[in-house]
C-alpha positions in Angstrom: 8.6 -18.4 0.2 6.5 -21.6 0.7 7.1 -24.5 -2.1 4.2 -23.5 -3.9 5.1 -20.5 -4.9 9.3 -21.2 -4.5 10.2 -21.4 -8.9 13.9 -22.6 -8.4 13.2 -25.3 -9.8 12.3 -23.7 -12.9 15.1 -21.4 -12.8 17.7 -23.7 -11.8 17.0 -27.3 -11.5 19.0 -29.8 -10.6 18.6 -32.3 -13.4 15.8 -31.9 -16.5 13.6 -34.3 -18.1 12.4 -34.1 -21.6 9.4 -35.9 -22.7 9.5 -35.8 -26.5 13.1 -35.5 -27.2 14.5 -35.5 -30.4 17.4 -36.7 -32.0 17.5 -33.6 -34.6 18.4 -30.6 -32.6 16.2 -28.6 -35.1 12.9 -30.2 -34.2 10.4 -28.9 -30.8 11.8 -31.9 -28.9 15.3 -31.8 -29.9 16.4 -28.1 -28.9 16.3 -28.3 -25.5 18.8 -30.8 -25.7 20.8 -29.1 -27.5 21.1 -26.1 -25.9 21.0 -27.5 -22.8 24.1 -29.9 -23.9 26.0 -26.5 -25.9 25.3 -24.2 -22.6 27.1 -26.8 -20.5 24.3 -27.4 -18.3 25.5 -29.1 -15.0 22.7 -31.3 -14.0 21.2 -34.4 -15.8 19.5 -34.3 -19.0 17.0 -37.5 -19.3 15.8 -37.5 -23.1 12.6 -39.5 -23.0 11.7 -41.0 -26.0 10.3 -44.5 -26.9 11.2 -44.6 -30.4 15.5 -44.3 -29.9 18.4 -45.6 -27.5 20.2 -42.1 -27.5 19.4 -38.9 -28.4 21.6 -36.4 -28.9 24.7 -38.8 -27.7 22.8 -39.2 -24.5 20.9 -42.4 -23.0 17.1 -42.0 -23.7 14.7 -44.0 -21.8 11.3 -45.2 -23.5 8.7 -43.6 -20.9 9.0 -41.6 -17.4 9.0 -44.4 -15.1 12.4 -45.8 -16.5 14.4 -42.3 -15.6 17.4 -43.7 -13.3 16.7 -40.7 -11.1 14.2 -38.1 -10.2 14.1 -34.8 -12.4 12.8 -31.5 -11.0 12.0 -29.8 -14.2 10.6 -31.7 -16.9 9.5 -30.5 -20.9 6.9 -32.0 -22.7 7.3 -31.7 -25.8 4.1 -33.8 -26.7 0.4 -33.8 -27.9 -1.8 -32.2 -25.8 -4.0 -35.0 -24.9 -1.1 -37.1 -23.3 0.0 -33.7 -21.4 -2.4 -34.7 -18.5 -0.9 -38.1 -18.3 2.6 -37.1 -18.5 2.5 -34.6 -15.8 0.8 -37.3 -13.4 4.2 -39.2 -13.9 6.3 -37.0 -14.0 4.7 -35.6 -10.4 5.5 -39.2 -9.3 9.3 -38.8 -10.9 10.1 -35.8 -8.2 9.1 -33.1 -10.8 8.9 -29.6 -9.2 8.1 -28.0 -12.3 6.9 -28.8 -15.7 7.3 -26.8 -19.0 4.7 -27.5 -21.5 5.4 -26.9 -25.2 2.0 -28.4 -26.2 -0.7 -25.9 -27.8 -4.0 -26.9 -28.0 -5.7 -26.0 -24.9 -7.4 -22.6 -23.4 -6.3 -20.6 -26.8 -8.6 -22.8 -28.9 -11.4 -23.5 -27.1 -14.0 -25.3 -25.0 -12.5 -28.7 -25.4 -9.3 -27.2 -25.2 -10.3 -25.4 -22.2 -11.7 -28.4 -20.0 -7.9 -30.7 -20.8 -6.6 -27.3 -19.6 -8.3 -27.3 -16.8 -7.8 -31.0 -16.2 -3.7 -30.0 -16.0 -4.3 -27.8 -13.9 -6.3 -29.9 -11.3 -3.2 -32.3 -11.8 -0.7 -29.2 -10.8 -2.9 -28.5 -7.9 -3.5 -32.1 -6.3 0.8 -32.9 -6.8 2.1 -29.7 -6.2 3.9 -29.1 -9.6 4.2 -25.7 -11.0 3.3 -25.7 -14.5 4.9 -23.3 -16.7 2.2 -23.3 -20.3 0.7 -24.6 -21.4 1.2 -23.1 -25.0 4.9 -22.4 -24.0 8.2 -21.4 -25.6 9.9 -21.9 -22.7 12.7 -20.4 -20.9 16.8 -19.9 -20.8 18.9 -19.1 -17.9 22.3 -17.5 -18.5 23.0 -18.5 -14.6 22.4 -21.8 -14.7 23.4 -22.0 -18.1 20.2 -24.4 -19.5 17.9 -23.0 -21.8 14.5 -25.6 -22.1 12.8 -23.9 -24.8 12.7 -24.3 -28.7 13.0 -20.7 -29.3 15.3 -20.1 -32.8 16.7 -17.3 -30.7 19.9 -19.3 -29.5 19.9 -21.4 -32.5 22.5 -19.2 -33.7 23.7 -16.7 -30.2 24.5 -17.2 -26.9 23.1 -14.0 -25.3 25.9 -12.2 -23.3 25.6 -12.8 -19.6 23.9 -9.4 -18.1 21.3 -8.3 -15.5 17.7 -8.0 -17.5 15.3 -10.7 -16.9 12.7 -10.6 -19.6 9.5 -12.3 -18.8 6.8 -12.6 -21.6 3.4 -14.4 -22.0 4.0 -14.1 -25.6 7.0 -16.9 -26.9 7.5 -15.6 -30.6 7.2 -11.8 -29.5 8.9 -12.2 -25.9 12.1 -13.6 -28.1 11.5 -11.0 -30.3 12.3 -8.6 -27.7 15.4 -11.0 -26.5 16.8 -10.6 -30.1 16.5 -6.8 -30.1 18.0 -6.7 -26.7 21.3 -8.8 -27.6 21.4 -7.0 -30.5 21.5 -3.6 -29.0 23.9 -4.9 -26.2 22.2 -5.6 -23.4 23.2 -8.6 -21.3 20.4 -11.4 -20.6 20.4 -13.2 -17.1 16.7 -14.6 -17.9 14.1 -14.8 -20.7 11.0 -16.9 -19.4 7.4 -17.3 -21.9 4.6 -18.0 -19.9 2.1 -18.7 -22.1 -1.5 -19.7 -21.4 -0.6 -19.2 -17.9 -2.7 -21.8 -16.5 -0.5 -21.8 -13.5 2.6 -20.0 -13.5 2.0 -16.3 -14.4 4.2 -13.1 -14.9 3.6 -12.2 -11.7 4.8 -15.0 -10.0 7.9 -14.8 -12.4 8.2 -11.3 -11.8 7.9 -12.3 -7.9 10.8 -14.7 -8.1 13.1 -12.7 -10.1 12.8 -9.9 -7.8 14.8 -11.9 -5.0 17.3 -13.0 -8.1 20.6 -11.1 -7.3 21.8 -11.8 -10.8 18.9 -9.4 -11.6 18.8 -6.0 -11.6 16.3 -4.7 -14.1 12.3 -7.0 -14.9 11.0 -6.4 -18.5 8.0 -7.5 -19.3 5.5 -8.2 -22.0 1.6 -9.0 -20.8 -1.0 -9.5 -23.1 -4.0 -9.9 -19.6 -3.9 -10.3 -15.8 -6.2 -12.4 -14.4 -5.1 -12.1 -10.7 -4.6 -8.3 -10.1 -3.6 -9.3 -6.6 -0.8 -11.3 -7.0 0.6 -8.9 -10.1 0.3 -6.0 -7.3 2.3 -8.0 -4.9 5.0 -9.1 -7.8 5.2 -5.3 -8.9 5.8 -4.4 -5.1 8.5 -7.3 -4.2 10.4 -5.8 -7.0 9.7 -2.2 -6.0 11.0 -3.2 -2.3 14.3 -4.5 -3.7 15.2 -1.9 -5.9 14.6 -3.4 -9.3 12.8 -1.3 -11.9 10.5 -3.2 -13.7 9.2 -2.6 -17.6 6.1 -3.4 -18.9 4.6 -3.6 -22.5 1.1 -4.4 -22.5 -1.3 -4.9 -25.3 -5.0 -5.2 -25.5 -5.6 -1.4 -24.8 -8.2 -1.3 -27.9 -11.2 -3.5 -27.8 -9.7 -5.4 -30.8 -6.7 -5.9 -29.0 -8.7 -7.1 -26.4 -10.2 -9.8 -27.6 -7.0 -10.7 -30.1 -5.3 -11.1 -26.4 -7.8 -13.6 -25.5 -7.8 -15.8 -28.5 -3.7 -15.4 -28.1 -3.4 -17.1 -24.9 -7.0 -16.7 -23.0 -5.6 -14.0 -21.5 -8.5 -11.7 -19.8 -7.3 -8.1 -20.3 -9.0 -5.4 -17.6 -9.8 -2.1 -18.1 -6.3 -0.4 -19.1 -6.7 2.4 -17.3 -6.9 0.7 -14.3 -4.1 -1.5 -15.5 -2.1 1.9 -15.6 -2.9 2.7 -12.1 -1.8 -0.5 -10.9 2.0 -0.4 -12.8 2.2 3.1 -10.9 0.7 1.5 -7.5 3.4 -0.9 -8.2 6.5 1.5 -8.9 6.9 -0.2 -12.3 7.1 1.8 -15.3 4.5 1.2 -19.0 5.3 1.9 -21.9 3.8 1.6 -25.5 5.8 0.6 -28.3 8.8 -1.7 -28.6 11.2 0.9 -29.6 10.7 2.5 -26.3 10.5 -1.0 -24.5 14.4 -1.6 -25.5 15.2 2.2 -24.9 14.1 1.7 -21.3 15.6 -1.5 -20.7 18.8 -0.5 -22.2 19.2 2.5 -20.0 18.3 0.6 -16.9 20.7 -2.1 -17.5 23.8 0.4 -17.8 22.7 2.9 -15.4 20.9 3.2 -12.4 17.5 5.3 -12.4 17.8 9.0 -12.4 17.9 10.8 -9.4 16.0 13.8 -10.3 14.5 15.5 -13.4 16.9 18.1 -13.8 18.4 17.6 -17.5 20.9 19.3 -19.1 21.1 19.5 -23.5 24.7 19.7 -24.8 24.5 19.9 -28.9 26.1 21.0 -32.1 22.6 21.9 -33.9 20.5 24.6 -32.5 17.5 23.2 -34.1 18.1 19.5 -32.3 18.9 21.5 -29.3 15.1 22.9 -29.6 13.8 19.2 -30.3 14.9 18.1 -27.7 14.0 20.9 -25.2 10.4 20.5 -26.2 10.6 16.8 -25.8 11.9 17.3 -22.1 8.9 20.2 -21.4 6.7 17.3 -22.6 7.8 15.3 -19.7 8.1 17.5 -16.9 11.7 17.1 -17.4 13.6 20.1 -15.7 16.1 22.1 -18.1 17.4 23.7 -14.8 19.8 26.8 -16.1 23.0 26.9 -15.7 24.7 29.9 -13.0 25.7 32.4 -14.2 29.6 31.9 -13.5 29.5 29.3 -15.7 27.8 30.9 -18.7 29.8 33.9 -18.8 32.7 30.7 -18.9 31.4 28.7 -21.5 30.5 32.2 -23.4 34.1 32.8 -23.2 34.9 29.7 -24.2 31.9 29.3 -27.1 31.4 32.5 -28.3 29.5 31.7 -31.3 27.6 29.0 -29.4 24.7 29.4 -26.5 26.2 29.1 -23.5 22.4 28.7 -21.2 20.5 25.4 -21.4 20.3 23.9 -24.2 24.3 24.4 -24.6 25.0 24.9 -28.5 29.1 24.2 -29.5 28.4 24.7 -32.8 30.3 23.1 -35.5 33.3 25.0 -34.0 33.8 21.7 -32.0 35.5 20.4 -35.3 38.0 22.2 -34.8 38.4 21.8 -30.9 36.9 18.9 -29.6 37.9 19.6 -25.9 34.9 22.0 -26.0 32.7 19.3 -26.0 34.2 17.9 -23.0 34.9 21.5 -20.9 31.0 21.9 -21.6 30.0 18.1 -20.3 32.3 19.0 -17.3 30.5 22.3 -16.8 27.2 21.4 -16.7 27.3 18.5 -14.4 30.0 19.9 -11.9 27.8 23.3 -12.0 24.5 23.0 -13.2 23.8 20.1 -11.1 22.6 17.9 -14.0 21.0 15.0 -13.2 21.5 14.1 -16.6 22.7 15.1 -19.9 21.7 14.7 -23.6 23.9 15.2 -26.7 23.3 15.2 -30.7 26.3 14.5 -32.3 24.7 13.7 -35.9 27.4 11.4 -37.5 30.4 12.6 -36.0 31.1 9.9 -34.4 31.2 7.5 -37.4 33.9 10.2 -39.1 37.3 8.6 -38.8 39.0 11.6 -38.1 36.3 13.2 -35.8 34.3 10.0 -34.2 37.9 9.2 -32.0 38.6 12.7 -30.7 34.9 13.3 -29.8 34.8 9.7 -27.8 37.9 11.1 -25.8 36.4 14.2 -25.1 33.2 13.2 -24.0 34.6 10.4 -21.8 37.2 13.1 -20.3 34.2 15.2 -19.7 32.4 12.8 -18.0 35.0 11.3 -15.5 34.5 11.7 -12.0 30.6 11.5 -12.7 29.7 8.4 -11.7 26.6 9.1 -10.4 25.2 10.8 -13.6 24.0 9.6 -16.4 25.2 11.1 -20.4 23.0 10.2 -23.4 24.2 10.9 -27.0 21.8 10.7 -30.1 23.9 9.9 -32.9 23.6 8.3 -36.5 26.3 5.7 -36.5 26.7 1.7 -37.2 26.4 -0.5 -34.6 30.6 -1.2 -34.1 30.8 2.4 -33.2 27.6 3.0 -31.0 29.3 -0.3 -29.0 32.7 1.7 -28.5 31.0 4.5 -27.7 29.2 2.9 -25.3 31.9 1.1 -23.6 33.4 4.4 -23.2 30.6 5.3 -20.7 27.7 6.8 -22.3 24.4 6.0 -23.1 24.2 5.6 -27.3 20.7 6.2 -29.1 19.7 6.9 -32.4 17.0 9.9 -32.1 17.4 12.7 -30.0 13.9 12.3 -28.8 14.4 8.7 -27.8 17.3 9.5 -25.3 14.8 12.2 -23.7 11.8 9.8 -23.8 14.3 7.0 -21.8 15.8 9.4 -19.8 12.1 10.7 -18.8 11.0 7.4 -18.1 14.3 6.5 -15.9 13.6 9.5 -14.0 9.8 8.3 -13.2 11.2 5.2 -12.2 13.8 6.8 -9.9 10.8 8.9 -8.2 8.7 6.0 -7.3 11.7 3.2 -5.9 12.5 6.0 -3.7 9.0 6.3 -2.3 8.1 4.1 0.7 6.6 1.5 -0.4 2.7 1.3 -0.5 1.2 -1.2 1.9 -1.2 -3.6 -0.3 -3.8 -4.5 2.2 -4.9 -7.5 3.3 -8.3 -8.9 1.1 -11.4 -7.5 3.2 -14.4 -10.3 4.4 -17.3 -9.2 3.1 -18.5 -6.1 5.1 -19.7 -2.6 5.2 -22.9 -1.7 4.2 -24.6 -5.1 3.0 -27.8 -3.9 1.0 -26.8 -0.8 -1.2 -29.2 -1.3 -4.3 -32.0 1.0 -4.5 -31.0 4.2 -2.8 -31.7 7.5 -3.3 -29.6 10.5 -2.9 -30.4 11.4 0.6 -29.7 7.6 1.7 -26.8 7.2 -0.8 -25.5 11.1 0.9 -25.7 9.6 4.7 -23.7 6.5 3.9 -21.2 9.2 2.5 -21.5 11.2 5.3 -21.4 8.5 7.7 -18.0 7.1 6.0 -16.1 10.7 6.3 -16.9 12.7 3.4 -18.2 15.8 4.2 -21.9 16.6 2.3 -24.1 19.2 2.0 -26.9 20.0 4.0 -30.4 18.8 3.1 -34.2 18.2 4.3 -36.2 15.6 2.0 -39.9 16.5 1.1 -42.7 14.9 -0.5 -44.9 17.9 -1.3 -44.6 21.9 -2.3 -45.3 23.2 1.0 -43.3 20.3 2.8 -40.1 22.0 0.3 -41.1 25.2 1.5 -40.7 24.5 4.8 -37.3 22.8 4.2 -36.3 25.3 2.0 -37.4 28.6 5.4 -35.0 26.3 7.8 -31.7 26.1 5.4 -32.2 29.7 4.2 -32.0 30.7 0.8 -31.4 30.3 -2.4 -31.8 26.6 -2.1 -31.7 23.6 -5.2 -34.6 21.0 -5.4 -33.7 17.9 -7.0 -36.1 15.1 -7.6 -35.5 11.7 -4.5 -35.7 8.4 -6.7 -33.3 5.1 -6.9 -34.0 5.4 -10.0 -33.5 8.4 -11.8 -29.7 8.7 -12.3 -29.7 11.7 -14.9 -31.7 14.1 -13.0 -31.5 17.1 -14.9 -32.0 14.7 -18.5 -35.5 14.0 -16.8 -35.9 18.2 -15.7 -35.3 16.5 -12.2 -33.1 20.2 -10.6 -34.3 23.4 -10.0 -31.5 25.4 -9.0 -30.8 29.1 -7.3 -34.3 29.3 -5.9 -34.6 32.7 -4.4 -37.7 32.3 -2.1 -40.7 30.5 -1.4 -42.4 30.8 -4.7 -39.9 29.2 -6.8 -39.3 26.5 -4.8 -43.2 25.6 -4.4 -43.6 26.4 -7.9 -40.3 24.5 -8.9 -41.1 21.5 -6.7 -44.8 20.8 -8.5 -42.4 21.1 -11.8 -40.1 18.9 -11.4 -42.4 16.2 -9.9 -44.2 16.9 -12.8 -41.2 16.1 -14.8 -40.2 13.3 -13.7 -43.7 11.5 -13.6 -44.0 12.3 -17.2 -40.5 11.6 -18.2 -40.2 8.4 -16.0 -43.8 6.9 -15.5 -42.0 3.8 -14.0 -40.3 5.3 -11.8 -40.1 5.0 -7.7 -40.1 8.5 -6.4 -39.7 9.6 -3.0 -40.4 12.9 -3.2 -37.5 16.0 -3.7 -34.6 17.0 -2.1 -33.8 20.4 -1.0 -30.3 21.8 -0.4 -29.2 25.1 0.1 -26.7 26.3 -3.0 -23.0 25.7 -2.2 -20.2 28.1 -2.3 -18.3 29.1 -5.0 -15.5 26.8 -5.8 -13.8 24.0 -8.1 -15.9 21.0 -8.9 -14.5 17.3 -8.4 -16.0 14.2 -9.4 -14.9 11.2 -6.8 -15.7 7.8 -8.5 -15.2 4.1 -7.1 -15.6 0.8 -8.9 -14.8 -2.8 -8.2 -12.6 -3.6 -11.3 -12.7 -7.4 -11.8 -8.8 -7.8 -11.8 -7.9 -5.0 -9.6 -11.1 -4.8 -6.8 -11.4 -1.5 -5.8 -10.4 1.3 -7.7 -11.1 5.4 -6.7 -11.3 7.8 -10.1 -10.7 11.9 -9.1 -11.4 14.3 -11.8 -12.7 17.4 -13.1 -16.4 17.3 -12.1 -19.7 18.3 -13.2 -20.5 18.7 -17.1 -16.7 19.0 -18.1 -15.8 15.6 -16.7 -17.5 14.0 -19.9 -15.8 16.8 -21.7 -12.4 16.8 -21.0 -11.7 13.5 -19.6 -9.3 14.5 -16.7 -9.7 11.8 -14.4 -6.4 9.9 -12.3 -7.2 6.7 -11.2 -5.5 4.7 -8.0 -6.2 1.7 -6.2 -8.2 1.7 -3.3 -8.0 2.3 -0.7 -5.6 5.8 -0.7 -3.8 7.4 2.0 -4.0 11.4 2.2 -0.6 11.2 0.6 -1.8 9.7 -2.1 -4.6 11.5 -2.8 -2.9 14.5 -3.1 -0.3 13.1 -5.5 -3.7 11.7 -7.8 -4.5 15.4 -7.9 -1.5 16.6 -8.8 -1.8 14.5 -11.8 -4.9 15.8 -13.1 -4.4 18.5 -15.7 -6.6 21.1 -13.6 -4.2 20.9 -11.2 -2.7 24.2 -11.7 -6.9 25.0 -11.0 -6.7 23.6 -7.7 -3.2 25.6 -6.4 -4.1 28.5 -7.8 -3.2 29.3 -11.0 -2.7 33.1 -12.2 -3.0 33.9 -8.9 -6.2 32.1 -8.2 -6.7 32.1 -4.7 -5.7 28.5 -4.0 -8.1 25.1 -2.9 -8.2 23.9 -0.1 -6.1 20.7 -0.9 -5.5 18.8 2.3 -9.6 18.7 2.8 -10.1 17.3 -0.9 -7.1 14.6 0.1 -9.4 13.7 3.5 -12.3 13.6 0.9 -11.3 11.3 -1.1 -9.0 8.9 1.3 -12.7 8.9 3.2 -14.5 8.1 0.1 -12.0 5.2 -1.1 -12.1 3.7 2.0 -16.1 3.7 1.7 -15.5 1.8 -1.5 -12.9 -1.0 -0.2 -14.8 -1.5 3.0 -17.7 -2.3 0.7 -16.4 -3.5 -2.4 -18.4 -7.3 -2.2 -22.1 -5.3 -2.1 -21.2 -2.4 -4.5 -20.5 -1.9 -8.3 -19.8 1.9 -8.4 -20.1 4.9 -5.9 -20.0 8.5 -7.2 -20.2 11.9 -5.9 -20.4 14.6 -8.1 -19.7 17.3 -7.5 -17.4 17.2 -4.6 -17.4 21.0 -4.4 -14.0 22.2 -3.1 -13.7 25.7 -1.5 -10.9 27.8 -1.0 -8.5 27.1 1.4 -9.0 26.2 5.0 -12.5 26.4 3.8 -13.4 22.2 3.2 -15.3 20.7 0.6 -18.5 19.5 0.2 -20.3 16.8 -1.7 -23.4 18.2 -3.6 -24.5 15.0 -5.5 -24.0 11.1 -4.7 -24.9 8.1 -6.2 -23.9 4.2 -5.7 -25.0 1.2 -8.1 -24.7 -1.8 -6.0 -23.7 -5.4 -6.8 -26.7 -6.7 -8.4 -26.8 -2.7 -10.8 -29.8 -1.6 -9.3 -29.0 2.0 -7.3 
């Protein structure tokens, strides 16, 4: 890691600076020093402050120059307009990082905009990270300093653990801290990024990911502006292990632009942005309550190793809840043998002994049942994990202790598993519960949905790791506006995807003669850059039987598209003969403006608009990957042959579309979009061919 991208400083410095201090440890300025001084930070604290002699009981010196010693973090805590100023000094003080409190800059404005950019020339030039500005700052259990005015730690000192939470928002990034300490979970970082005119999430999330005191990233993003470096941050974590959390907002247009005005923050397309957290191994989800779920599960146990989930319960009815939340995931509730039914059906006999195990209430009464089943269905069924309800036993004096026992004797020897419990219960007894080796929720749906998600996050940090490649000079094809489908089909052709057959022809005899050399029934379909919608313009003739219909369809849709489109180029028709049967595909590519190059795979002709089941990946996509984006589409069970559907050819469609997403990264400076639709798959060992192809290219002219 070379020193411009190396953030030790900010995470452990050796001494910290802080421009602004105050005397009263409530005020901006004053809180770093205090927390700082009641963390028992090691280093050197240099309070800067004109105005005072000491602060806080330490020296304070009137500007930067008079520091006895270089600082490698410093915090200003001052107006914006003598930010610029400040950091120039501070550069000249041995400052490898600065943390700037200020507002006033890219959230409010053009002026505010141009002093931001001013900083970050100054950042540039000397070589300073700068972590803002527009920043609440950060705290370090491991180096024990904490330069941020957060009210967080006004109050707690967040228990030592290994979640790093990184957050461009301050006020709702320590929102999350507080419901993290709250619900237990240890904090080894929390780190506000703010307007990120330097230092982003990603490079946060980069740094952290080498951080042995970390072992799970939670993050809140409100925009990425460098979809690169984010990929590469989401990767470097993926390659060490560490599961990494996101919550991002701006998925609504509104949200959008409230994201921007928040911190100038430029929020992509968020499908795209979904792509890239699963490019990166990372794991999104949507709502706080589920944020904290996650990150509690991932703190106290590692990610699942399968989906195969077992559901232990005293309420038939919660059992069923939490079955269907499970189908809703793909979980597996994998049965158990049948030795150990006809056990447990000896040993329940009023309960259900298959999966979802029911004890019944007769667990009251014998609360080693609870345990024998626990035991059961992890030594037998294989579990990769198991769910309980419990209701509020575990709150009842007389029951809450016995059950603890028996679910912890139950568990023993299971190290490798993970147990959940849903239970209604104060906060004292969820902890003891807890600290007794299980997983404590509130909802019985919640401990599925965290499970779920841990089990995602298993499946893609035991995946190799994707190679990002390198960022292409401009090559490929370097005029691709204007082209028509024949043009647009040879390029496609050309880059691997197999299309269909055609002749071109400008008059009805000309089609005719096309139409006698690739046999009939043949399509005619109107040439023109730019006619996109052919059939909206009567532009397609399809199924022509003989040499009649295609004359007589080839004056008509001429005709058609003269009248419909008057300004129009036209280049005459294209004839093709009609494909086999099969299941239609559309392949899509775009250059997203975060991401670069992204390839879509859906459903294709009239029912993509219809049903909207497209998977999108970054391009470009190995075969592997290709076929996992189709698995994902919910017409998979189309493609392997559902009902005893004679299966698609799959391993062509994957050659398709790694061929067509390498079309679209090789030439993602000159293009905007690239589409083929349909990509008509056949059955298997039979190929696929593209019937239809259009590309938009950089300037939006086809």
């Amino acid at each position: 890691m070379d020193a411009r991208t190396d953030l030790s400083s900010l995470f452990s410095p050796r001494a910290i600076a802080v421009v602004g201090a105050s005397g009263d440890p409530s005020r901006i300025g004053g809180r770093p020093v205090a927390y700082c001084q009641r963390l028992g930070f090691p280093g050197a604290i240099y309070p800067v402050n004109p105005a005072r002699d000491t602060v806080q009981g330490l020296t304070a010196y009137p500007d930067i120059d008079s520091l006895p010693a270089e600082a490698d973090l410093f915090v200003l805590a001052i107006p914006a307009a003598q930010v610029p100023a400040a950091l120039e000094r501070a550069a000249a003080k041995g400052a490898r990082v600065a943390v700037v409190f200020s507002s006033g800059f890219g959230e409010t404005g053009e002026a505010g905009e141009a002093l931001q950019q001013e900083l970050l020339e100054i950042a540039a030039r000397t070589g300073v990270r700068v972590l803002g500005p527009n920043s609440l700052g950060l705290f370090c259990n491991t180096s024990r300093m904490a330069p941020t005015f957060t009210t967080f730690l006004e109050d707690v000192e967040p228990a030592s653990g290994n979640l790093a939470i990184v957050s461009q928002s301050g006020a709702y990034g320590a929102h999350l801290a507080m419901l993290a300490s709250k619900r237990g979970i240890g904090l080894s970082h929390f780190v506000t990024t703010g307007n990120e005119s330097d230092v982003t999430v990603a490079d946060c999330i980069h740094q952290l990911a080498g951080d042995p005191a970390v072992g799970v990233i939670a993050c809140y993003s409100e925009g990425v502006r460098d979809g690169r470096r984010f990929l590469e941050a989401l990767l470097a974590a993926r390659a060490a292990g560490k599961p990494v959390v996101i919550i991002k907002v701006g998925s609504s247009s509104i949200g959008q632009q409230a994201a921007q005005s928040h911190t100038a923050s430029v929020a992509g397309d968020d499908a795209v942005f979904d792509a890239a957290v699963r490019f990166g191994g990372a794991e999104r989800v949507h709502n706080t309550q589920a944020f904290i779920d996650l990150i509690y599960t991932l703190s106290r146990r590692p990610p699942l190793a399968g989906r195969r989930l077992g559901v232990l319960t005293m309420s038939g009815g919660a059992g069923v809840l939490m079955a269907d939340a499970a189908a809703g995931h793909g979980l597996e509730l994998t049965p158990l043998p049948e030795d150990a039914r006809a056990w447990l059906a000896e040993r329940i006999p009023f309960g259900a002994a298959t999966n979802p195990v029911d004890t019944t209430a007769q667990a009251v009464n014998d609360m080693s049942l609870v345990g024998d089943a626990l035991r059961v269905m992890l030594e037998r069924g294989g579990h990769d994990a198991v769910v309980s309800f419990f209701m509020s036993w575990p709150a009842n004096p007389s029951i809450g202790p016995r059950l603890k026992t028996a679910i912890a004797e139950g568990i023993e020897g299971f190290d490798d598993r993970t147990v959940a419990i849903a239970v209604n219960a104060g906060a004292e007894v969820k902890a003891d519960f807890d600290a007794a080796g299980m997983l404590v929720f509130d909802d019985p749906t919640f401990a599925v949905d965290a499970l779920a998600a841990s089990a995602r996050i298993g499946e893609r940090l035991r995946e190799p790791v994707p190679v990002l490649e390198s960022p292409r000079e401009p090559g490929g094809q370097q005029d691709l506006a204007r082209l028509d489908e024949a043009q647009t089909a040879a390029l496609m052709r050309d880059a691997g995807v197999p299309m269909s057959d055609h002749r071109t022809a400008t008059t009805p005899d000309e089609a005719v003669a096309a139409a006698e050399a690739l046999g009939y029934p043949v399509a005619v379909k109107i040439l023109s850059p730019d006619i996109l919608h052919k059939s909206d313009a009567g532009g397609i003739a399809l199924a022509l039987p003989d040499a009649e219909a295609v004359r007589a369809a080839t004056r008509d849709v001429l005709d058609a598209c003269r009248d419909q489109a008057g300004d129009a180029v036209i280049n005459g028709v294209l004839v093709a003969p009609m494909a086999a049967p099969g299941t239609d595909l559309i392949l899509g590519g775009r250059v997203d403006p975060v991401f670069g190059p992204v390839v879509v795979c859906g459903l294709g002709g009239i029912f993509v608009e219809i049903f909207n089941d497209v998977a999108i990946e970054i391009a470009p996509v190995t075969e592997e990957r290709a076929e996992a984006l189709l698995r994902r589409l919910q017409a998979w069970p189309v493609l392997a042959g559902a009902r005893g559907g004679e299966p698609a050819d799959i391993a062509a469609s994957a050659r398709a579309i790694g061929a067509f997403s390498r079309f679209v990264a090789n030439n993602a400076a000159h293009l905007s979009s690239a589409e083929i639709n349909p990509l008509r798959v056949l059955p298997r060992g039979q190929g696929v061919v593209g019937l239809d192809a259009l590309i938009v290219g950089r300037d939006g002219a086809t």
